[in-house]
C-alpha positions in Angstrom: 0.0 0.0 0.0 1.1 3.9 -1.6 1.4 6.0 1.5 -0.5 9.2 0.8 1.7 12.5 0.1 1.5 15.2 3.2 1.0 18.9 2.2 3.4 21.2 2.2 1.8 23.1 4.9 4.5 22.5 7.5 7.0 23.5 4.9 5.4 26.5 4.4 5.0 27.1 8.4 8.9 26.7 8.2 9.2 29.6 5.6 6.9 31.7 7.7 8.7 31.1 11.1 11.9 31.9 9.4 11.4 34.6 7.7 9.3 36.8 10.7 12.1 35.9 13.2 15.1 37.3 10.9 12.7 40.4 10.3 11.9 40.4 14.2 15.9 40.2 14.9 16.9 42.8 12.2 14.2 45.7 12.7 14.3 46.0 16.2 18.4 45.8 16.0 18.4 43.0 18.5 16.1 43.8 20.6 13.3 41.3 20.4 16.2 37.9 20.1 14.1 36.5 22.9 11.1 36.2 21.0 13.2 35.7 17.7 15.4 32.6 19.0 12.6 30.1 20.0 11.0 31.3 16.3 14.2 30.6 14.4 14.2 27.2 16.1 10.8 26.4 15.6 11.4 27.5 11.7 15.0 24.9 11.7 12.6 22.0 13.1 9.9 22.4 10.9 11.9 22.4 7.9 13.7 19.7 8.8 10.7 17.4 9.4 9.5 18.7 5.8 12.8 17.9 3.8 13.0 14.7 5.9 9.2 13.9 4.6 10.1 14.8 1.0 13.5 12.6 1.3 11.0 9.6 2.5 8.4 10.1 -0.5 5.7 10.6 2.2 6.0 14.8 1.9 5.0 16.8 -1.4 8.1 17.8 -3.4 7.3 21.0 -4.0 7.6 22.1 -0.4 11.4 21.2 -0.4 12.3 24.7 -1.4 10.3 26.5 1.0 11.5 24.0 3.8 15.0 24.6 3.2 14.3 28.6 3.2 12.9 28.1 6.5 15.4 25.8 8.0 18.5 28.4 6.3 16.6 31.2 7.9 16.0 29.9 11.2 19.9 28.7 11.2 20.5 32.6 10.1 18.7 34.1 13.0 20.0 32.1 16.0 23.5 32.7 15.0 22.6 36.5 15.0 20.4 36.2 18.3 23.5 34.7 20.2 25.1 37.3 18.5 22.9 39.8 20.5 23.2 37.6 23.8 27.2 37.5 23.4 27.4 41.3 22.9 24.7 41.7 25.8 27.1 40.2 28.2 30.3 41.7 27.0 28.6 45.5 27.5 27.2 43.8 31.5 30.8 42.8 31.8 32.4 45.8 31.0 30.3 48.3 32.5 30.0 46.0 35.7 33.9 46.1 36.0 34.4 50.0 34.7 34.5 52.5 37.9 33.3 55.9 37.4 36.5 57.6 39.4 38.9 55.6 36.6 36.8 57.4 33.3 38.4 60.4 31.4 38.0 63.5 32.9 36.6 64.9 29.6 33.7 61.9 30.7 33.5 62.4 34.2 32.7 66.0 33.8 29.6 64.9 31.1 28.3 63.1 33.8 25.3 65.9 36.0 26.8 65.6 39.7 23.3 65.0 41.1 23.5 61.7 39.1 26.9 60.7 41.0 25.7 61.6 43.9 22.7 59.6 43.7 25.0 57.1 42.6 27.1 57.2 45.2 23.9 57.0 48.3 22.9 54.0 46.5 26.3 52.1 46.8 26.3 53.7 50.3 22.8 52.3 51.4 23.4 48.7 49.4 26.6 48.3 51.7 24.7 49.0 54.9 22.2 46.7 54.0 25.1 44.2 53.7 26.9 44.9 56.9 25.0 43.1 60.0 24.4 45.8 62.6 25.8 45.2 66.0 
C-alpha cells in the first residue's frame, strides 16, 4: 500500500517562522532575540521534518524549497540572536567592572553631579544593607 503524500503546509510554516524571526531580529536591531530565537528554532525543526518527509516520498516535493528557506533562515537568525546575547554580556561585563572615578575626565565631567551623587547614596545604602548591625 502507496502512502499518501503530506502537504506542504509545514514547509510553508517553516518559511513563515523563518522569515518573521530574521525580520523580528533585524528591525528592532536586537532587541526582540528573545522572541526571535525560539521562532528561528521552531522554523529549523519544521523544515527539517519537511525535507525529511520529502527525502521519504511521504511529503509533497514542491515544499522542499520552502522547507529549506525556513530551516536556512531559522539557522541565520540564532547565529545572530547569540550574537545579541554575546554582545549583551560583553557590554554587563564591561560596565560591571568600569569605575566611574577611573573614566576620562573629559567623561567624568559629562556626567550631572546630582546623578553621581545619587549614585554614590545608593552604593552607600546597598553596603549598609550588607553589613550586620551590632
Amino acid at each position: 500500500m502507496h502512502e499518501q503524500q503530506q502537504g506542504t503546509g509545514l514547509a510553508t510554516a517553516a518559511a513563515i517562522a523563518g522569515v518573521i524571526a530574521l525580520l523580528m531580529l533585524i528591525l528592532t536591531f536586537g532587541g526582540l532575540f528573545f522572541l526571535a530565537l525560539p521562532l528561528a528554532i521552531a522554523a529549523i525543526v519544521m523544515g527539517g521534518i519537511a525535507r525529511r518527509r520529502v527525502r521519504r516520498g511521504t511529503g509533497d516535493p514542491r515544499g522542499s524549497g520552502r522547507a529549506l528557506l525556513g530551516s536556512v533562515l531559522g539557522w541565520i537568525t540564532t547565529v545572530l540572536s547569540l550574537l545579541v546575547i554575546a554582545l549583551i554580556v560583553l557590554v554587563v561585563a564591561v560596565l560591571s567592572s568600569t569605575d566611574i572615578n577611573s573614566l576620562p575626565d573629559v567623561i567624568q565631567d559629562q556626567i550631572p553631579q546630582d546623578l553621581l551623587d545619587e549614585a554614590e547614596n545608593q552604593l552607600e545604602d546597598g553596603i549598609r544593607e550588607q553589613v550586620p548591625g551590632p
